[in-house]
N, C-alpha and C positions, 0 to 999 in steps of 0.2 A: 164673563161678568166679574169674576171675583179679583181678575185682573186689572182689570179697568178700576175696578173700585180702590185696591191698593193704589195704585198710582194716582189716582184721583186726591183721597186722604192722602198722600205722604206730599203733594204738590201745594194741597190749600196748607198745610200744618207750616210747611217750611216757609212759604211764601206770608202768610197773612194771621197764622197761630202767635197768640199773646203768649206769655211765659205761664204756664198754668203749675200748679200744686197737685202732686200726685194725690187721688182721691182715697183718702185714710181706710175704704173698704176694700182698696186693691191689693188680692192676697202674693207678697213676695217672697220666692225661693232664692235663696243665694250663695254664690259658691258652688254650683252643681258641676261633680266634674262631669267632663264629658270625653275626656282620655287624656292622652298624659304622650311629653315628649322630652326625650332626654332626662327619662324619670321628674320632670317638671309637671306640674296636673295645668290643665286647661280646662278653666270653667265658664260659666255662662249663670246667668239672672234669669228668673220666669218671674213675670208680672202677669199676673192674673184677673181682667175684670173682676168689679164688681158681682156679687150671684145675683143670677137672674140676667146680668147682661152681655154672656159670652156670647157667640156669634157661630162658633165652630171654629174660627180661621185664626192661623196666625202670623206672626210677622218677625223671620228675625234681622235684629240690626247687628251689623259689623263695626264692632267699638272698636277704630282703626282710624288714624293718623299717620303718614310718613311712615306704614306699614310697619306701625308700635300700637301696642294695645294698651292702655292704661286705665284705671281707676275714675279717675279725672275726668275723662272722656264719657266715662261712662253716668256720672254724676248729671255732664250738662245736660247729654240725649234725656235723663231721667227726668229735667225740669221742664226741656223745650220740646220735646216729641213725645215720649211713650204716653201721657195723659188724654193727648188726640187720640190716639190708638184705642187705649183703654175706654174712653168714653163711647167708642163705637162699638165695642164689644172683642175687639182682637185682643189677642193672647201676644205676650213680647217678650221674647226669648234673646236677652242681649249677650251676643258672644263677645268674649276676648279670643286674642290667639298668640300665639309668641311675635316675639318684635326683632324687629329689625334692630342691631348688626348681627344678635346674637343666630337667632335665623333668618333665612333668603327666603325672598318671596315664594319660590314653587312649592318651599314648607310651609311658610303660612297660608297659601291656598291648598296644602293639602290638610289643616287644622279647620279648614271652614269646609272642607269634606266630611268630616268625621262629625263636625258638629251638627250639619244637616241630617248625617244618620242616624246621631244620637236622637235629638230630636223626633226624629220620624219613630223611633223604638220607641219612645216613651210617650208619643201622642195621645194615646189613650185616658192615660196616668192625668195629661194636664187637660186636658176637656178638648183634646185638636184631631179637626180632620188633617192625617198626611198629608191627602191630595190637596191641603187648601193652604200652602205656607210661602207668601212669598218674602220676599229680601231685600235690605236696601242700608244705604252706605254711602259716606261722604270721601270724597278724594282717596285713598289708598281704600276704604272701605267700600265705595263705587266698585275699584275694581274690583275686588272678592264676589263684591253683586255678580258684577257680570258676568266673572267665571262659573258663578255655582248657574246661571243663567243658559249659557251656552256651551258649557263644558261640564255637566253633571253627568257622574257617574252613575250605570248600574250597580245593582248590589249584587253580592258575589250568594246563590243561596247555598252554596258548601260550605260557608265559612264558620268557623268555632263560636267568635264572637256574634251574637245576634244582631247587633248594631251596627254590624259591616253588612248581613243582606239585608240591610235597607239601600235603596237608590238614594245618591245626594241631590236628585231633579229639583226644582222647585216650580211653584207653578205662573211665579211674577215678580218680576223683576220693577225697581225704582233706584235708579242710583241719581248722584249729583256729583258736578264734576271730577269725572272717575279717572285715573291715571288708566291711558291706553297706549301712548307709545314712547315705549322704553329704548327704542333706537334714539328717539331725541335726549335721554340722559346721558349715552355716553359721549356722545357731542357739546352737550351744553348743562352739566346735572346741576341739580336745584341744590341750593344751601344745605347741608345735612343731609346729603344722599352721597354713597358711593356703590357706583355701579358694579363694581365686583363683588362688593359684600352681598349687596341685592340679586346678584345673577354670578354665583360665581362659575368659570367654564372648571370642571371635573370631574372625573371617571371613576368608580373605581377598580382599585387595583386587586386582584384575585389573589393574587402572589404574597404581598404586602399585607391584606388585611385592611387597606383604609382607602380614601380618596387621595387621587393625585390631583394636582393643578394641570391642565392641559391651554393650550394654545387657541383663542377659537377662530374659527375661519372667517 
């Protein structure tokens, strides 16, 4: 049910949703980090209904572009989606994640790992059931959807940090057109993509200390 019903809201909001004003009772946290790469922090937005009208559930969006995260990005989601949300009582957890050229996609899908776990640690804290959070993300943010959809991790429970034995699972998925095959970029890449930066082939080296460049098959 609680999937059908994310997908339901995120279809009529994007489809037929007017430009709404964030409701002035909606309490916002901002700047949360949620871990850190390259000593760079990674943080995330919690938008909180109104009290009185949480719901339990919540919904994170992937504030992602051309697998860049921006500010910008995250302003428009603020005007034209999270107020749908928010009116029905979900809780809106907007991630950033590092961008593209300076990180490769398999790192920005491992920053929208970390953020589900963080998330899921501190469910408590924001008024969310774990088991109720699903995802959703436009074009490069699709596909982070998808990944934490189909390719979510268990949580590790020996681990030091707490926020690693959480699982990254989520329980519903909504994406819109989401980049899925990356074999079509190096044949034909789209304006402001380059496919080795996005996927670079390398190893690394034991000997050396760092990554090598390797050849891919």
């Amino acid at each position: 049910m609680f999937a059908r019903t994310c997908l339901a809201v995120v279809a009529a909001l994007c489809l037929h949703a007017p430009v709404m004003a964030q409701p002035s009772s909606v309490t916002r946290t901002e700047d949360v980090i949620y871990g850190r790469r390259d000593n760079l922090a990674l943080t995330l937005d919690v938008f909180v209904p109104p009290k009185g009208k949480a719901n339990g559930a919540g919904v994170i969006i992937c504030i992602s572009g051309d697998f860049k995260s921006d500010k910008a990005y995250l302003g428009l989601a603020e005007r034209l989606i999270f107020p749908e949300f928010l009116d029905r009582g979900y809780t809106v957890f907007a991630v950033q994640h590092g961008s593209q050229p300076r990180f490769t996609v398999p790192e920005i899908v491992e920053d929208m790992h970390r953020a589900v776990r963080f998330i899921k640690a501190n469910a408590k804290k924001h008024g969310v059931n774990p088991d109720k959070l699903g995802i959703a993300g436009m074009s490069s943010g699709g596909h982070l959807s998808l990944m934490m959809g189909v390719a979510g991790k268990p949580g590790d429970p020996a681990a030091a940090d707490p926020v690693d034995r959480e699982s990254s699972k989520v329980a519903a998925v909504a994406c819109f057109f989401p980049v899925t095959d990356f074999q079509a970029f190096e044949a034909n890449p789209p304006k402001g993509f380059a496919p080795d930066a996005l996927f670079p082939f390398r190893e690394f080296d034991a000997k050396a200390g760092k990554f090598t460049t390797v050849t891919p098959e």
